[in-house]
C-alpha positions, 0 to 999 in steps of 0.5 A: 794493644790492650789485649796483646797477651789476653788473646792468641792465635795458634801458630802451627796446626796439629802435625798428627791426625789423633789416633783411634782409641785403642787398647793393648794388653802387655807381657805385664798384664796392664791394660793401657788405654789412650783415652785422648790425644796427649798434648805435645811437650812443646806448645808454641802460641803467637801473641795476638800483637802487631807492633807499630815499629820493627822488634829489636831487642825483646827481654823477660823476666819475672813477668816483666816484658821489655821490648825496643821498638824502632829507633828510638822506643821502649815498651814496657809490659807487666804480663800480670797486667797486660792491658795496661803497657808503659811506653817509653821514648829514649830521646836519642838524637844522634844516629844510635841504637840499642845494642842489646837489652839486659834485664835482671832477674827480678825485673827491676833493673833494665840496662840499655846497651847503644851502638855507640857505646854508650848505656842506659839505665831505667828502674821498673817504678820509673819512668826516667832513662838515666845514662850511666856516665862511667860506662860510657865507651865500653860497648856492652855484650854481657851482664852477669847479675847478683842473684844473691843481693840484687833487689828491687832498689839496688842490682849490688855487685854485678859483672860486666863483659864488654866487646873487648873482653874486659870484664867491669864489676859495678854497682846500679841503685834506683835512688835519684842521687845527691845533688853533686852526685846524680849518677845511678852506678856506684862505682865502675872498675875493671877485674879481669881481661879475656883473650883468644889467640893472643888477642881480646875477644868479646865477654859473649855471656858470664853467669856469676854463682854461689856454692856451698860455705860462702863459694862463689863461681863466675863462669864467662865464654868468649867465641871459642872459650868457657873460662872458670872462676872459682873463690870465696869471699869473705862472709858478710863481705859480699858487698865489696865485690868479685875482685878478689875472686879474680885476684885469687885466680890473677897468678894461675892461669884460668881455667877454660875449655876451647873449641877450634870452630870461631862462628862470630858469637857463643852463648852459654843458658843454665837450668835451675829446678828452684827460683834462687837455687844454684844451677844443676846443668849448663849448655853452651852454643858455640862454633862446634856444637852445643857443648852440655852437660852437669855443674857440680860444685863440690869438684875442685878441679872443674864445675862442670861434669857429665859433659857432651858435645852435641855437633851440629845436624848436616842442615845447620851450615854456619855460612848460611844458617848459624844458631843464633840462641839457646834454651835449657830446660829439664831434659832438652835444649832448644836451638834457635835457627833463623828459620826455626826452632830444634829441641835436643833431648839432652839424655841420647842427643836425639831431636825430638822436636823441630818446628819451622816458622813461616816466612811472613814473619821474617827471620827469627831474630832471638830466644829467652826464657823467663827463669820464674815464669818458665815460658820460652820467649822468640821473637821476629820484626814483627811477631812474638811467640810463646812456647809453653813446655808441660810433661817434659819428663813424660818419655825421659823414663824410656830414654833412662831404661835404654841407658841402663839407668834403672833408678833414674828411669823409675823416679820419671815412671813413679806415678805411671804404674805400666811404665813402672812396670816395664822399667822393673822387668828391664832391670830385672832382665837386666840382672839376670843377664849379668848373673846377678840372680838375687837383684834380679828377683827382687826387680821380677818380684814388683812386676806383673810379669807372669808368675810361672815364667820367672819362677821357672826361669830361676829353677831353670838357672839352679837359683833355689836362693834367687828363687826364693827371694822373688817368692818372698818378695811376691808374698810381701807384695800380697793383699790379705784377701789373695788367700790361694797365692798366699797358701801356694807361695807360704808352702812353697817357701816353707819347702825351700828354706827346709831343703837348704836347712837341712842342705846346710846341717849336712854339709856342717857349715855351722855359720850359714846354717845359723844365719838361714835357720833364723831367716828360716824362723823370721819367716814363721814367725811374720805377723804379714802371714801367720794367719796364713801359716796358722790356717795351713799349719797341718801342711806345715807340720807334715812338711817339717816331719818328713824332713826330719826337722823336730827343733823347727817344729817345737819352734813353729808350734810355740809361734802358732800357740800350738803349746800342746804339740810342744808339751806332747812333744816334750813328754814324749822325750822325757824333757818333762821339766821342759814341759812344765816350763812352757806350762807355765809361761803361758797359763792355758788352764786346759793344757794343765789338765790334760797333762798334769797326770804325766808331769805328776808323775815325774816331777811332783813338786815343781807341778805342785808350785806351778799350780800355786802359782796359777792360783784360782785360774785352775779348777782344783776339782779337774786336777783331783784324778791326777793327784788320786792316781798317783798318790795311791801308788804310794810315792811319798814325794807324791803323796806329800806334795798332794796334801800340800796343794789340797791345803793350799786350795783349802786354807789359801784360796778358800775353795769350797767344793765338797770334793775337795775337802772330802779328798783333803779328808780321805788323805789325813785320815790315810797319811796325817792323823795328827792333822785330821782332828786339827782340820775337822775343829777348824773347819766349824761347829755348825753344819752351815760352816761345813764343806765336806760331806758329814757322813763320808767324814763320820764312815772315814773316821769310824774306818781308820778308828779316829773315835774322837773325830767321830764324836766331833762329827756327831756333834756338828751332826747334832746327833748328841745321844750317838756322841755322847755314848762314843765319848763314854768310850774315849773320856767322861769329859769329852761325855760331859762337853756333848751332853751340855750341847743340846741347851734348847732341848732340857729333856735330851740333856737330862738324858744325856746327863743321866747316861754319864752319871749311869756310866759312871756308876755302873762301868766306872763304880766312881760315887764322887764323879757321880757326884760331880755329874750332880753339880756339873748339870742343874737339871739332874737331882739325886733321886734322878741317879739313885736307882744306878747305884748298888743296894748295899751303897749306903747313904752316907755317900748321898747326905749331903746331896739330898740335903740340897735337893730338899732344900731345893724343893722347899724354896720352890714351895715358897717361891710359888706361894709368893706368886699366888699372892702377887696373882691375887692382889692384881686379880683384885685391882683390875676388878676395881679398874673396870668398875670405876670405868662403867660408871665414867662418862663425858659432857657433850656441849651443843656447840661442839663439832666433829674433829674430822668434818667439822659440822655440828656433832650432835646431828648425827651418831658420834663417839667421844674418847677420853683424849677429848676427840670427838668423831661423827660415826661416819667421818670416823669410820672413813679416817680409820679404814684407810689404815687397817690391815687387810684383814681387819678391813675383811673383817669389817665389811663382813661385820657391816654386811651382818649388822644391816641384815640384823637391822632389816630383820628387827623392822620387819612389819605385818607380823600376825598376833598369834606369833606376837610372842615369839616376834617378841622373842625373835625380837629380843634375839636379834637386838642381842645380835645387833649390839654384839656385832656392833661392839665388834665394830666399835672394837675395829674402828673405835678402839683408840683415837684416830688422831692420837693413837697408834694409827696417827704413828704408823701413818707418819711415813705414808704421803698424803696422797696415795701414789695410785691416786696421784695422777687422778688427783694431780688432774682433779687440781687443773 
């Protein structure tokens, strides 16, 4: 018993032997191979249980498994816990049995029904049977239970149906109860009665239902009807119950359907896809066949729809072998026969599956399914069978194609591509049939039917618009890497949409025209393709050429960014302000280049703006042959507007290339004079400052006669003599400004001075201005300019400037003898200086140390300052070398070098006495040498305090420790 759903036996041996591994190349172009076996919709398993007692009555239900044993047992089995079965005895002494068994959805609520008439009622967390006094006499054949307030502890309102065809509305809880009342149901009262042929007949099943907005729907079959029950109850009323569903219908006659065939019994089963959701297909078994089809709430005459009348095969005879349960699922209903099991596909009414139970287990007694689990449950006396039910919708696709219902097919097929794929070419095929040539290429187009054949089949029909529907839509179904499909199916359109256009232009139908033109540039303009398009754009340009289509072509050639083709385009039909518009919209600097010459010519001044408004994104220097090109052929508009850009390069943007400004030049020294004057003092003194070419600019000036502008290139050339003697030629002022430019060089401006006064003397005869030459410029005296002047001049008109000059001359005299006093005064106080400092000298103590090593200073040559620092020679000559220039440090070892020679030299031994008086002599020479290269060295290395001098300044700023040596010495630290 621990073990009765843990282990199983495969009842039924695999019926077909497993077919060789094959593989099959379809019309489609798919491969399908069959890798195993696939497992049969319908998989029965027996449960390895022998029950101790004949099966009576087995129900399941959110895997809770309810068996009556025998007489007078009840077996209770959670199929999450299958080892641990809970057995139950009735404790019935009369002669009853159980009738049926009932079990709600949840698997709480278990109700008895007992031959004589009598009910039970056990809770899933108990294990007390309780009778259910109120029931008592009613003999039970159908529960309908509230799926929307059934819970564990309380079924609420629930619909009972009785073997004489009342139809009760109770209510079970789980409590104990009070004291005076003990009793599980709530209540117990009768709604409604069922008839047939006059008489009461047996409530076989009834399903209770809830629609949308608060409906509800109570469905209840007898042997020959299917009686419906439609109405609202009132929301938050639901508590009180179905009386008023089947008051509302209590005047009206209810509405049923009636089969003439009687066969004792009927039962109704519904599919519901979610645990909870309401029903969407029923199937009712009854005398005449199995009667199926949808439930539809929003009908208001009927629930049902879609419905079929399965009549039973020849081999089921109601005399001897009757149905005797029903199972719905998704697409088959399965049909309980005493000896076996039929499954009715329930889309073309085949029998897909029939399975025959083996004698030794008896007579199948029923059929349940479990609605969470979803396992189909059949029992006998003594076996138990589980069917489970996997891929039902595998083959449903197949069943949908052959009826034409394509969508529904493809929802069944969507994640087998090659059955897909057939469904497509069906449909396609389809549509085709029924001259429907536009759905059928779209269905041809996701196939992987061969490409030639359906194309062919479309030019065949003299469908160029089917035709070049499954083209576009083959294209959109493209990879990016299928470049050759691509390019043939590009073109290929691109030809299609140019006939129909240029079809449609011809036949002036001016709304179709327009809607396939732009259906037409949509195609051009898709970002899938335009790779494509802009890599084949020279097959499309021809194409658009040859039909003659120039609108489409400035349309292609702006969409593949070919805005030459458009400009050229444009300038070829004299549209020159059209030109210049698509210039300007997208900026491309060399298109600008290369057709500013024409559009100059046209429409200078809206080039001129569309320049400036490019600002610094054109090189003006590219742009100068337009402008020379036609502002030489003498438009004014074209000369004007060439002036106007070459300034704004110049004074806006500051452009500084040489030809720019020489062209800016050249243009106001033909066409503006008033400006040139105004242009060269602007733009600088200096040669530095200049951006145009100082010669070109003198030869320009000197050309056109500008003489002042030729001075002022002179000046900027500093070339003064050439200025001034051109300025003598304009005005004596101008002259004058020149002549005071050279202040560094007084020999030039004396020169320069000397050919105004000259000029004035001698051209313009004028003593005054002479004169005024004398006071404008200090550097010229009037001796300097009597030789210009005429003998017979008298010396009336120079009185008073030789006065001047003479007073001049004499406070120079004294200025000079002022210096030479001052001279001789210092020559003599320095002479004193240095006397009084031969004789100074300092005191030295024995105790005193060196500044630098601090040992004793007296133990070795030592120099002492006036600062009081005292340094052994040694020490000294080490603090200072580190600071001295590179040079001075060259010079010192040379200096060192000399003096230990001179040294060497002056203890030379061994000399012979007849030389004894010229060693003396050679002697006295090189202590000569000696102490003048040692007073060179004292220069360098004595010449200020190490400590107090500029050294101990400059040294501020260096580190302690020189970087080249940091590392040796950081190590040295370690």
């Amino acid at each position: 018993m621990a073990s009765i759903l843990d282990e199983y036996e495969d009842s039924q041996q695999t019926r077909q032997n497993v077919q060789p591994h094959t593989a099959m190349i379809t019309h489609t172009g798919f491969v399908n191979v069959r890798l195993e076996e696939e497992k049969p919709i319908f998989n029965k398993q027996r449960i390895d249980f022998t029950p101790p007692e004949q099966i009576n009555h087995l129900m399941v239900c959110s895997n809770q498994l309810c068996m009556s044993l025998g007489r007078d047992t009840l077996l209770r089995i959670d199929l999450a816990k299958p080892d641990q079965p809970n057995q139950i005895e009735l404790g019935r002494k009369d002669d009853s049995r159980v009738h049926r068994l009932f079990l709600d959805p949840t698997g709480s609520h278990l109700l008895i029904s007992l031959s004589s008439s009598e009910c039970l009622y056990l809770n899933r967390n108990t294990q007390k049977v309780r009778p259910l006094s109120r029931w008592r006499g009613h003999l039970i054949e159908s529960v309908g239970w509230n799926k929307v307030l059934g819970g564990d502890s309380s079924t609420g309102p629930i619909l009972i149906g009785t073997s004489q065809g009342l139809i009760f509305e109770a209510e079970i809880t789980a409590s104990e109860g009070s004291l005076f009342n003990n009793n599980p149901d709530q209540y117990f009262r009768q709604v409604h009665s069922l008839e047939e042929d006059g008489r009461a007949a047996p409530v076989c099943c009834i399903e209770i239902e809830r629609g949308w907005e608060n409906k509800f729907f109570i469905i209840a079959t007898t042997r020959k009807r299917l009686f419906q029950f439609v109405g609202k109850v009132a929301e938050g009323s639901e508590q009180q119950g179905f009386s008023s569903i089947f008051s509302q219908n209590q005047d009206l006659l209810p509405s049923f359907q009636e089969f003439p065939v009687n066969m004792g019994h009927s039962e109704i089963t519904f599919y519901t896809s979610k645990l909870r959701s309401t029903p969407k297909a029923f199937a009712w078994m009854m005398g005449n066949g199995v009667l199926y089809g949808q439930l539809d709430s929003v009908r208001p005459d009927s629930l049902l729809s879609d419905v079929q009348v399965w009549e039973y095969t020849p081999d089921i005879d109601l005399s001897f072998n009757k149905p005797i349960s029903i199972v719905l699922t998704q697409f088959h209903f399965l049909l309980l026969l005493p000896d076996r099991i039929k499954a009715v596909c329930t889309l073309n009414g085949q029998v897909v599956y029939e399975d025959v139970f083996p004698e030794k287990f008896g007579a199948l007694k029923r059929m349940i399914k479990d609605p969470v689990g979803g396992l189909v449950w059949i029992y006998t006396e003594r076996a138990v069978f589980r069917y489970h039910i996997q891929k039902e919708s595998r083959d449903v696709w197949q069943m949908y194609m052959g009826m034409k219902k394509f969508d529904l097919a493809k929802e069944f097929c969507r994640d087998r591509p090659e059955c897909m794929d057939m469904v497509l070419a069906k449909e396609a095929e389809h549509w085709f049939q029924n001259k429907r040539y536009l759905e059928s290429a779209k269905c041809y187009a996701m196939t992987q039917s061969y490409f030639e054949e359906i194309a062919l089949k479309f030019i065949e029909a003299k469908q160029e618009d089917a035709l070049k529907e499954f083209l576009l839509k083959k294209l959109n179904n493209l990879k990016q890497n299928e470049r050759t499909q691509m390019t043939l199916l590009v073109t290929w359109l691109a030809e299609l949409y140019l006939n129909r256009v240029g079809q449609l232009e011809s036949d002036c139908n001016t709304v179709v025209f327009k809607e396939t033109r732009d259906d037409f540039r949509k195609f051009l303009n898709n970002p899938k393709y335009k790779d494509c398009l802009f890599n084949n754009r020279g097959t499309i340009y021809d194409l658009l050429a040859s039909h003659g289509n120039v609108d489409d072509m400035v349309y292609f050639s702006v969409v593949m960014q070919d805005y030459e083709r458009v400009i050229s385009h444009y300038c070829q039909h004299d549209d020159f302000a059209a030109a210049l518009d698509v210039l300007s919209k997208h900026c491309d600097a060399k298109l600008f280049y290369k057709f500013s010459p024409v559009l100059m010519q046209h429409i200078p001044k809206k080039v001129v703006d569309a320049w400036i408004q490019m600002g610094k994104r054109l090189d003006p220097k590219r742009l100068i042959p337009a402008l020379m090109n036609y502002s030489q052929m003498g438009s004014t508009q074209q000369i004007h507007e060439t002036i106007r850009y070459m300034e704004f390069c110049v004074f806006e943007l500051e452009v500084t290339e040489e030809a720019i400004h020489n062209y800016l030049l050249s243009l106001y020294a033909k066409y503006r004079a008033e400006s040139l004057l105004a242009y060269l003092e602007q733009a600088g003194t200096h040669a530095s400052e200049i951006h145009y070419d100082l010669k070109y600019a003198l030869r320009l000036c000197a050309e056109h006669g500008y003489l002042k502008a030729c001075v002022l290139v002179y000046k900027i050339m500093e070339l003064y003599e050439e200025a001034v003697d051109l300025a003598l030629q304009v005005d004596v002022d101008l002259a004058k400004s020149c002549a005071d430019l050279p202040e560094d060089d007084e020999e030039l401006r004396k020169k320069l001075w000397l050919k105004i006064a000259k000029h004035v003397v001698q051209e313009e005869r004028d003593v005054k201005k002479a004169m005024n030459c004398l006071c404008s410029c200090e550097l010229l005296k009037i001796e300097h300019i009597l030789p210009f002047f005429p003998d017979f001049v008298t010396i009336d008109h120079f009185k008073e400037a030789i006065c001047s000059s003479l007073e001049d001359y004499n406070q120079h005299i004294e200025e000079l003898k002022q210096e030479m006093e001052e001279a001789t005064e210092s020559a003599k106080r320095i002479r004193e200086d240095i006397q009084e400092m031969r004789n100074k000298y300092g005191v030295v103590d024995s105790q005193e140390k060196c500044a630098s090593c601090d040992f004793p200073l007296l133990n070795r040559p030592f120099y002492l300052f006036l600062c009081g620092h005292m340094f052994h020679y040694d020490c000294l000559f080490q603090e200072v070398t580190p600071h001295l220039t590179p040079f001075k440090l060259g010079r010192l070892e040379e200096l060192q070098r000399k003096f230990s020679a001179a040294t060497q030299s002056s203890k030379s031994r061994h000399r012979q006495k007849e030389e004894s008086d010229t060693a003396s002599l050679g002697k006295g020479t090189a202590g000569t040498s000696r102490e003048q290269i040692k007073s060179d060295i004292d220069d360098i290395i004595a010449s200020e305090c190490v400590y107090c001098g500029e050294l101990m300044i400059k040294s501020i700023d260096k580190p302690f420790i020189d970087p080249d040596k940091f590392e040796e010495e950081k190590s040295s630290w370690l």
